[in-house]
Structures are given as C-alpha cells and as structure tokens.
N, C-alpha and C positions, 0 to 999 in steps of 0.2 A: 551236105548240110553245112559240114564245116566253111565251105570255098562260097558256097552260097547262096547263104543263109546269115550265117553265125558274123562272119566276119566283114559281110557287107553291110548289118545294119548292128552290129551288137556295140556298145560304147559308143555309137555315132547319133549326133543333133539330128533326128530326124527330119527336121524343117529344111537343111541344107543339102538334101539328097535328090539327086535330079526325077527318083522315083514318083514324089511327091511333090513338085513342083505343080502349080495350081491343085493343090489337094490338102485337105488337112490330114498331118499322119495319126487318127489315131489308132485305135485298136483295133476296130475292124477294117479300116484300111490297111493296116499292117496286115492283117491276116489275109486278107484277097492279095495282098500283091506276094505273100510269100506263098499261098496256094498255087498261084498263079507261074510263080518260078518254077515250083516243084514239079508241077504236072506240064512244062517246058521241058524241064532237063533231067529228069528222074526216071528214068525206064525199066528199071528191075522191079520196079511194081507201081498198082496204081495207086493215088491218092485220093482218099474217099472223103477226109476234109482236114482241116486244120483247126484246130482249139489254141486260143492263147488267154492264160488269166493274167488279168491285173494286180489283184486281190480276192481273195478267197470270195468275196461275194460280188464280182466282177470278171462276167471271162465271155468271150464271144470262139463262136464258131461259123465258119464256112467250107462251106461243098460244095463251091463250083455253079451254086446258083437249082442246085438237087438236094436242097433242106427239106425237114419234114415240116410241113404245114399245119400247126392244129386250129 
C-alpha cells in the first residue's frame, strides 16, 4: 500500500500523473485505478472492492466491475 498506493498518488496534482492522462481524475477514477493496482500486485489475498470517501456524504465504491445492482 505504502510503495503503491500511498506514495504514488498521496500529495500529488492528480491532473499531472501519467495515470490519468486523457481522463478526469476523480473519485471514482481514483478508485478503479487503485483497485486496479491492487488486484495486479497484491497476492496474499483477494480484493473484493475498494471504498474512498470524499466527505461524509460523498464516497464511491468499486469491485472490479461485480457491484451489487438494485
């Protein structure tokens, strides 16, 4: 998490990261692309989604595209 996650996008101008190049970074692009890391390079278990809040009444979740539908 630390090597990354934390320190490839933490205190960083999102707009200037080759990640998000032709992409808007926001929050839920942030969260597929660090789901996305995770379940690359993470092997001591699996990743069944990722949650990031903005603020308490603002947070997005993805799973890989295996969300529950209502």
């Amino acid at each position: 998490m630390n090597e990354n996650i934390l320190k490839r996008f933490g205190h960083e101008n999102l707009n200037t990261l080759e990640e998000f190049r032709g992409t808007v970074p926001t929050t839920e692009n942030l969260c597929v692309e660090v789901y996305n890391i995770l379940e690359r390079g993470f092997r001591h278990a699996q990743i069944e989604k990722i949650r990031m809040e903005e603020t308490m009444l603002n947070s997005f979740e993805y799973a890989g595209g295996r969300e529950i539908r209502s």
